[in-house]
C-alpha positions as CSV (number, residue, x, y, z in Angstrom):
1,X,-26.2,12.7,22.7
2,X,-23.0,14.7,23.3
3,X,-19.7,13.6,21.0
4,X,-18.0,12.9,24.7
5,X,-21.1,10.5,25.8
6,X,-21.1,9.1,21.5
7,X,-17.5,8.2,21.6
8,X,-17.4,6.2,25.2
9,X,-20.4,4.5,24.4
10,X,-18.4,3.1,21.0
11,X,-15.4,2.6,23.4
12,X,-17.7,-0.2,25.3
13,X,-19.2,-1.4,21.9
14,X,-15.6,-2.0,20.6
15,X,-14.2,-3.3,23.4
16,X,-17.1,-5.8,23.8
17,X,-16.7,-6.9,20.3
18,X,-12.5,-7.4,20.5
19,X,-12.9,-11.1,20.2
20,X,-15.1,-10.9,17.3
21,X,-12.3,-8.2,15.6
22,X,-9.8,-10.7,16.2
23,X,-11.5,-13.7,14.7
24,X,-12.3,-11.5,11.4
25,X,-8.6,-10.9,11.1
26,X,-7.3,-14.5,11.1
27,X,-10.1,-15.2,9.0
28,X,-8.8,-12.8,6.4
29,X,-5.0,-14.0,7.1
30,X,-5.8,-17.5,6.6
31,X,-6.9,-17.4,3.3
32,X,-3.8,-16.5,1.0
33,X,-3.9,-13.5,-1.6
34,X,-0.7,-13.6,-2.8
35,X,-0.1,-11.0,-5.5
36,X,1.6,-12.8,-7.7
37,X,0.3,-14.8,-8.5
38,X,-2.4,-12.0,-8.0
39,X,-5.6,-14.7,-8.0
40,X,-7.5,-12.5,-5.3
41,X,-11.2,-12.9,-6.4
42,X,-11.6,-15.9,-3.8
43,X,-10.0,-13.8,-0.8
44,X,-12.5,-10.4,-2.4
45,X,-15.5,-13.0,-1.9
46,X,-14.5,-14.1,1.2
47,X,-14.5,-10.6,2.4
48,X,-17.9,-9.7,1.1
49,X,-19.5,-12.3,2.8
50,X,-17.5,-11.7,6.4
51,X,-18.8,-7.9,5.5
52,X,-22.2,-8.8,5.2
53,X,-21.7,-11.2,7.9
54,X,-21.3,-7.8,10.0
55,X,-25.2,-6.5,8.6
56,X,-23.7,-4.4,5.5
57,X,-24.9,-4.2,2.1
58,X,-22.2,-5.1,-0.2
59,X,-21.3,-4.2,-3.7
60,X,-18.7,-6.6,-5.3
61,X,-16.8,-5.1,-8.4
62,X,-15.4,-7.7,-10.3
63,X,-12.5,-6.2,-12.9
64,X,-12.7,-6.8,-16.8
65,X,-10.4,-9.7,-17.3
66,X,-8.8,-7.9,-19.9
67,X,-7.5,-5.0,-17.7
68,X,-6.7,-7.9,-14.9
69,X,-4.3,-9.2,-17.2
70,X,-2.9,-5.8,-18.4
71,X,-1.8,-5.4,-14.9
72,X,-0.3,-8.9,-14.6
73,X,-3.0,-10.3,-12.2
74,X,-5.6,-13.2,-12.6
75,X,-8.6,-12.0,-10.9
76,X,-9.7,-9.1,-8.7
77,X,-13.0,-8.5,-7.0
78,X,-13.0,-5.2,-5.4
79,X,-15.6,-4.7,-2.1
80,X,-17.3,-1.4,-1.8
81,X,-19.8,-0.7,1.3
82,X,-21.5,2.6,1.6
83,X,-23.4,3.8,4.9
84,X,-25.4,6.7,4.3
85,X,-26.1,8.2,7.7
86,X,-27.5,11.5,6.1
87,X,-26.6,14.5,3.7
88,X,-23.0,15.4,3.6
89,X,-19.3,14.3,2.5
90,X,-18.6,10.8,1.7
91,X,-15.5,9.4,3.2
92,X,-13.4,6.0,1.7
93,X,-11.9,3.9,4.2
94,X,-9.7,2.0,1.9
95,X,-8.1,-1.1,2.3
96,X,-5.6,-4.1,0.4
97,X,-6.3,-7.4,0.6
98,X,-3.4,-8.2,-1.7
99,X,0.1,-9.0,-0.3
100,X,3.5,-10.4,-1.1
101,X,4.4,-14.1,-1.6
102,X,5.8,-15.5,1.9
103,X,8.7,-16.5,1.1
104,X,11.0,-18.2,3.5
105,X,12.7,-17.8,7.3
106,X,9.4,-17.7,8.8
107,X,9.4,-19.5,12.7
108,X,5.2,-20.1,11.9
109,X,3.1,-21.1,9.2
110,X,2.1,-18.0,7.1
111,X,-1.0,-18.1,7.1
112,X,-2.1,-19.8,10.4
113,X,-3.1,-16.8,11.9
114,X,-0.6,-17.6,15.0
115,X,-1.3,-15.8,18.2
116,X,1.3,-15.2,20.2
117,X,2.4,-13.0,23.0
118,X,-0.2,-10.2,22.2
119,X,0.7,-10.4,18.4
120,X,-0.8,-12.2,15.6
121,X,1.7,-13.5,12.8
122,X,0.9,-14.1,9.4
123,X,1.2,-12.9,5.7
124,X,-0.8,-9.7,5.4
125,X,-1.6,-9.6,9.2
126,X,-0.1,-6.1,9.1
127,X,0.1,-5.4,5.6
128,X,-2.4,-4.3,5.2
129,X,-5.3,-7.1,6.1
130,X,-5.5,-5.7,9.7
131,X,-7.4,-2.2,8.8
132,X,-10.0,-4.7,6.7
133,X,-11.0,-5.2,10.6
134,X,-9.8,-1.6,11.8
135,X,-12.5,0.0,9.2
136,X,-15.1,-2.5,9.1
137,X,-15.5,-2.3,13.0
138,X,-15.2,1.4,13.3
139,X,-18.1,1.8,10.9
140,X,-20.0,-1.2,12.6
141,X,-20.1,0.7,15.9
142,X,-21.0,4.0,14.3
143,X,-23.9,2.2,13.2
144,X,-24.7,0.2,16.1
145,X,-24.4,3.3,18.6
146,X,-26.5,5.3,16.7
147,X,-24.2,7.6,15.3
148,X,-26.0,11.1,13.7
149,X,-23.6,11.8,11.1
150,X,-23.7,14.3,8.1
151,X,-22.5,12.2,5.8
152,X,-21.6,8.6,3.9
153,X,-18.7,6.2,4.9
154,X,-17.6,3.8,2.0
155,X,-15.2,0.9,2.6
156,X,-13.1,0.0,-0.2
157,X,-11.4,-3.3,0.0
158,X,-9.3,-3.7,-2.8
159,X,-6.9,-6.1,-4.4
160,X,-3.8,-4.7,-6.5
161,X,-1.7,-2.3,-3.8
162,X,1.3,-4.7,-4.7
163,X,1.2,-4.1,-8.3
164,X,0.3,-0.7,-8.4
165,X,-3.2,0.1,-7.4
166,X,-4.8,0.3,-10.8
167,X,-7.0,-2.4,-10.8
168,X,-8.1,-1.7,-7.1
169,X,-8.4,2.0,-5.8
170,X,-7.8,3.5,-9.6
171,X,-10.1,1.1,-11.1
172,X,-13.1,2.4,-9.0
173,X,-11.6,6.1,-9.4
174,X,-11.6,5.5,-13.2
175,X,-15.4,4.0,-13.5
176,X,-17.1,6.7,-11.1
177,X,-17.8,3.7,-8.6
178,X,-16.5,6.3,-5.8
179,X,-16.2,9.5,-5.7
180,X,-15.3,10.3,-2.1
181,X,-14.7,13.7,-0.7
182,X,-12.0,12.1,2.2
183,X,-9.9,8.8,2.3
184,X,-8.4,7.6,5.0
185,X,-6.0,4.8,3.7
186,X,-4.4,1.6,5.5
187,X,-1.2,2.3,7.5
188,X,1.3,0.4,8.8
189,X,1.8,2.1,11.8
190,X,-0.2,4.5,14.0
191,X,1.0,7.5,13.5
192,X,-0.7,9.6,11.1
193,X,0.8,9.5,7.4
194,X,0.7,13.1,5.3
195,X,3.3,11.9,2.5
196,X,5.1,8.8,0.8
197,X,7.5,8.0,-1.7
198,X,7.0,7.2,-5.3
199,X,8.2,4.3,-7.0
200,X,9.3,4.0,-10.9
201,X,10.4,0.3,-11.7
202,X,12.6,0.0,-15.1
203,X,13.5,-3.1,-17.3
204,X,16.6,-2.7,-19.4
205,X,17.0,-4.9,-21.9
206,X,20.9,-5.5,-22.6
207,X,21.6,-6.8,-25.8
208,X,25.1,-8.6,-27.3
209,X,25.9,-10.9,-29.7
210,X,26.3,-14.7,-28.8
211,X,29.6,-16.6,-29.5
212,X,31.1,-20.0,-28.4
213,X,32.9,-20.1,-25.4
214,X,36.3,-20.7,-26.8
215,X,35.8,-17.8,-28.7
216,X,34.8,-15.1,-27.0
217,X,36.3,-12.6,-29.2
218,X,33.6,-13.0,-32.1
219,X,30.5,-12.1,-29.7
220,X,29.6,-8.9,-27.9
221,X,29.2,-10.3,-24.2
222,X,26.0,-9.0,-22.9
223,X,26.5,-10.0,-19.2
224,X,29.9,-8.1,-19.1
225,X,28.3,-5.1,-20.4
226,X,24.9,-5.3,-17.9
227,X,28.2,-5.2,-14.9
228,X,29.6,-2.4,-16.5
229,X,26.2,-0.5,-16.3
230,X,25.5,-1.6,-13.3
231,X,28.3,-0.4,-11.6
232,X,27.8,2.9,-13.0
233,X,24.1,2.5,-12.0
234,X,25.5,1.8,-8.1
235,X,28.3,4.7,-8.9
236,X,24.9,7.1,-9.1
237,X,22.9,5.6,-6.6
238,X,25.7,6.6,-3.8
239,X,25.0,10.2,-5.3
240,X,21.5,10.0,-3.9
241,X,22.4,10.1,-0.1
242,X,23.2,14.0,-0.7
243,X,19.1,14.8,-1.4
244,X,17.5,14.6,1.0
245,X,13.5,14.8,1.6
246,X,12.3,17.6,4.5
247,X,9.1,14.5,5.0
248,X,9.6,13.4,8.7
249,X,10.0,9.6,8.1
250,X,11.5,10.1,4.8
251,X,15.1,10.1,4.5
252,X,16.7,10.6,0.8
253,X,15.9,8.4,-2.7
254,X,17.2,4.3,-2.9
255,X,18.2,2.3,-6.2
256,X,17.8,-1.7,-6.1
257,X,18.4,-4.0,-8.8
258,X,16.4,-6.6,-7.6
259,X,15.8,-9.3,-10.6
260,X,18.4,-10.1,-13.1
261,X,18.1,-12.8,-15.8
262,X,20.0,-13.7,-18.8
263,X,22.3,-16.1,-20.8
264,X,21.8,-19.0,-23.0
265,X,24.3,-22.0,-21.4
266,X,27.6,-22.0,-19.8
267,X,29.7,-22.2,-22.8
268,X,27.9,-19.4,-24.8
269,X,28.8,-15.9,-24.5
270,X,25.3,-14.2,-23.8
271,X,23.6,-12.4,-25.9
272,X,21.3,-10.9,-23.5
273,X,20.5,-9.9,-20.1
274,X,17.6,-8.2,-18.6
275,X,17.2,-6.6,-14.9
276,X,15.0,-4.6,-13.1
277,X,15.6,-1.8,-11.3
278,X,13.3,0.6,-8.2
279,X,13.8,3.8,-7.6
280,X,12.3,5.4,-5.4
281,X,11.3,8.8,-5.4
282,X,11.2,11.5,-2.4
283,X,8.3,13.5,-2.5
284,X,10.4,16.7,-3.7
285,X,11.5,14.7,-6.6
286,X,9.8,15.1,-10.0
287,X,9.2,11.3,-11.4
288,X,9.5,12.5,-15.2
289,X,12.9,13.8,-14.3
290,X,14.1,11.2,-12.3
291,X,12.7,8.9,-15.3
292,X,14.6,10.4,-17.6
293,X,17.8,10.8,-15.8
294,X,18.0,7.2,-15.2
295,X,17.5,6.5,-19.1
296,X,20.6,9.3,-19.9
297,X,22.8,7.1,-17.2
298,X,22.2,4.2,-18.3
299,X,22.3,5.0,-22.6
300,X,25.0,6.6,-22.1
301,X,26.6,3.5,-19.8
302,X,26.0,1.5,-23.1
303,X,27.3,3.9,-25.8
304,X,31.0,3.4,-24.5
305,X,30.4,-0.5,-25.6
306,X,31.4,-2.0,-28.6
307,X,28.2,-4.2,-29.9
308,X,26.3,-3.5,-27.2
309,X,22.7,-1.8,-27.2
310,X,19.7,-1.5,-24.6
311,X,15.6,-1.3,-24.4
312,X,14.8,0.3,-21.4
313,X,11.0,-0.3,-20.7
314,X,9.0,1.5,-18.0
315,X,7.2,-1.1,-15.8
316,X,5.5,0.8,-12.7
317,X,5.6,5.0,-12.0
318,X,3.8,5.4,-8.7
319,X,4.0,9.1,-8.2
320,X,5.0,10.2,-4.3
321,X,1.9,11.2,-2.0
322,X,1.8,14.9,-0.5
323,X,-1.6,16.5,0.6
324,X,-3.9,18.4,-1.2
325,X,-6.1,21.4,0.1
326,X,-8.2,19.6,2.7
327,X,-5.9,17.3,3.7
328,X,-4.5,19.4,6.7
329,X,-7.9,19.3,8.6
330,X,-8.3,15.7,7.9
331,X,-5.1,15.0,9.4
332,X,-5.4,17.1,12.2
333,X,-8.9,15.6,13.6
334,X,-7.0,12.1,13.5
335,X,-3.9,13.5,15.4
336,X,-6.1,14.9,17.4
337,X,-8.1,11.6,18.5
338,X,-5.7,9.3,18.2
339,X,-3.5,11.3,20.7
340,X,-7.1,11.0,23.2
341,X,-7.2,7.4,22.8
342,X,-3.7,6.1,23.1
343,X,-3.0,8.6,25.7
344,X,0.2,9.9,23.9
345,X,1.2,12.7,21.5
346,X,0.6,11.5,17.8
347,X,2.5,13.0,15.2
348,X,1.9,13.5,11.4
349,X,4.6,11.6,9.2
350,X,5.9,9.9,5.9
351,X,7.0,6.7,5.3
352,X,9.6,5.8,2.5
353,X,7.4,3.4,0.9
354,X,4.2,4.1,-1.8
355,X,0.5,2.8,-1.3
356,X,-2.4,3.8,-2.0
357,X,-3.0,6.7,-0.8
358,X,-1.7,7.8,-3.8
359,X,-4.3,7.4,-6.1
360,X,-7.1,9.0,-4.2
361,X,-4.9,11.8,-4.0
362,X,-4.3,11.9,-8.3
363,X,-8.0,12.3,-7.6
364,X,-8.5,15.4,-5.9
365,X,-8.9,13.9,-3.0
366,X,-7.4,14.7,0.4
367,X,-6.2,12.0,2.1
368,X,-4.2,10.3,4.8
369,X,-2.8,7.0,5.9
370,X,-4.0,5.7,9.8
371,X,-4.7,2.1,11.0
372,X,-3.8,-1.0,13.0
373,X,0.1,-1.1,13.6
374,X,3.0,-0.8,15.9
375,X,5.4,2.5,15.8
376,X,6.7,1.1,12.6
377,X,6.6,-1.1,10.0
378,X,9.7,-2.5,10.9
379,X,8.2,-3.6,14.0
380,X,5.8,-5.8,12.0
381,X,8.3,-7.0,9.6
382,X,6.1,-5.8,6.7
383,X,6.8,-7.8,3.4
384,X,9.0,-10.0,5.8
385,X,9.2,-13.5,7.5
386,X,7.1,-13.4,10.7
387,X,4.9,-10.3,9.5
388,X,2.7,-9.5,12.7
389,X,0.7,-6.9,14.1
390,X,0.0,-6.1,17.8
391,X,-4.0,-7.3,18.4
392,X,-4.2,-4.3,21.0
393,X,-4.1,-1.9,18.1
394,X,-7.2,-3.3,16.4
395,X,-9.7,-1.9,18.9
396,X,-7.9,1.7,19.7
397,X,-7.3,2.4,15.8
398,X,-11.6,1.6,15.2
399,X,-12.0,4.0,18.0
400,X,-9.6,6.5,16.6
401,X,-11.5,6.0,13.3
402,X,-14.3,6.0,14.7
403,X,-14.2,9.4,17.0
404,X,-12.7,11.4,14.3
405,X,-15.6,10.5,11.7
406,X,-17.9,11.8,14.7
407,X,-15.9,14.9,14.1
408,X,-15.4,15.3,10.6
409,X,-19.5,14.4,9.7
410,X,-20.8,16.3,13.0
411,X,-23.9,18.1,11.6
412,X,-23.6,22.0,12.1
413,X,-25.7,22.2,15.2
414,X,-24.1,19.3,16.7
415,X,-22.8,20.0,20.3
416,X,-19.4,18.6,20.4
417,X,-19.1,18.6,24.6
């Protein structure tokens, strides 16, 4: 069988089984994994059994509790498939089942699963729950059209992408569990993503002396001090418009302060507040350096302050994502068929966001981002109210995953007309 005659007959298989795709998804969005809480075990079960629901033979990888709770979770099961279709490269289609707390402003319940106008709504739908179905569908038609392929798909279905990947994708790393030669990695759009951002989240402790309010002389005010290094934390941050990253898709570095607590009552001078700050990191960045320039700012912030001292504690580094030798074919064989199948030039990109992707590529291992999804995540309000994701993308990103795995695992004599 020709690749041309392999790749229309999964066309028809995948198109037959849309329905079936589409119920596997609101499945998957209808029971919640938020992480945090991070108690994802039941939604890593539920997804073994709708894998072998589909005919595959799963492993389930439950984490240590201890290293669970390291990474502030409650339980993870990680789901690893392997298809052996014959001597070759092994390739991980990896996955997160995790996702971010709801929150409010949303027009439908978040995890109903809500059809409507061609899109489906719902925490995770797009983020990144969708390529559960994308990958598992892909290899399911491989399989069922009698794909001759030299090689081994994995899934990987994992459970930490929201805080940090190291139970989930680094955890299997770690152990030897995988040891893939390619990973394609869940996207959020369908363009083909070479590169993302890094992340480094900081706590700073600022520490005062308390006082009584009708006396604020005899304290060190804590919460006056955290403004003044804030503000000279938002002084630098207007710095970082002028570098700029040379990553289509990726702009120049952010600052948020996003959590801030502190003080003891409202007539007590406070004698401490903590915050958190992300920063992320452009792929030309080095993290150790931008680590360490953030500490200098914000020490030196402090040392102009009677009384006043600070812990800064290093929460998260999630180093930026940029190929690795092997990566350029890999990403060129999906540009390739995913250009065939939506009938449109598809471009390589970055995204100013980190995943991942990542991790398999602190591996060795080349990888890139492709799945379900709209141009961008914007489009499907990823990590938003009303998160969606277009149902038509489900079928033409399994055939795009689909056709380049006939590509990259053709056997040497294969004919490829």
């Amino acid at each position: 069988m020709t690749h041309t005659d392999l790749k229309a007959r999964i066309a028809a298989w995948i198109d037959a089984h849309r329905e079936a795709q589409q119920a596997l998804l609101a499945t998957l969005v209808r029971c919640p994994s938020d992480n945090p809480p991070g108690d994802c075990a039941p939604h890593g079960e539920l997804a073994a059994r709708e894998m072998e629901a589909l005919g595959f033979m799963v492993e389930r990888h439950q984490v240590p509790g201890e290293v669970v709770a390291r990474h502030g979770m409650q339980s993870v099961i990680n789901v690893v498939v392997r298809e052996r279709f014959g001597p070759g490269p092994t390739v991980a289609l990896s996955a997160h089942g995790d996702v971010v707390p709801a929150g409010g402003g949303w027009s439908t319940d978040p995890y109903g699963a809500e059809v409507r106008d061609g899109w489906m709504y719902g925490r995770g739908a797009a983020v990144s729950k969708s390529d559960f179905a994308t990958y598992a569908y892909a290899l399911r038609a491989l399989k069922d059209c009698g794909a001759a392929l030299a090689g081994t798909i994995e899934l990987h279905f994992t459970y930490d992408e929201e805080t940090g990947g190291l139970t989930g994708p680094g955890w299997l790393l770690a152990e030897g569990i995988t040891r893939p030669d390619f990973a394609v990695c869940a996207s959020f759009s369908h363009h083909v993503t070479i590169a993302h951002n890094g992340c480094l989240h900081l706590e700073v402790k600022v520490r005062g002396k308390s006082a009584h309010a009708a006396r604020p002389d005899t304290g060190h005010d804590a919460l006056e001090a955290a403004t003044h290094i804030l503000a000279d934390l938002y002084a630098h941050r207007a710095t970082l418009a002028q570098r700029r990253s040379n990553v289509t898709g990726i702009e120049t570095p952010t600052l948020v302060v996003g959590l801030i607590n502190g003080g003891i009552n409202t007539n007590v001078v406070p004698d401490e507040v903590t915050f958190r700050l992300d920063r992320r990191i452009i792929p030309e960045e080095q993290p150790d350096a931008v680590e360490a320039e953030l500490r200098a700012l914000i020490e030196a912030s402090a040392a102009t302050l009677a009384g006043i001292s600070t812990g800064i504690t290093q929460i998260l580094l999630a180093r930026p994502f940029m190929p690795v030798p092997g990566a350029e074919r890999l990403a060129e064989i999906f540009c390739r068929e995913a250009s065939a199948v939506m009938g449109e030039a598809v471009p390589t990109n970055g995204v100013p966001l980190y995943a991942d992707a990542r991790l398999y590529v602190e591996a060795g291992v080349p990888t890139i981002m492709y799945g379900a999804g709209p141009r961008s995540l914007l489009e499907a309000n990823g990590h938003r109210a009303d998160e969606r994701v277009p149902l038509d993308t489900l079928p033409l990103a399994s055939k795009v995953v689909a056709n380049a795995l006939i590509e990259l695992l053709a056997p040497p004599a294969a004919t490829t007309e």
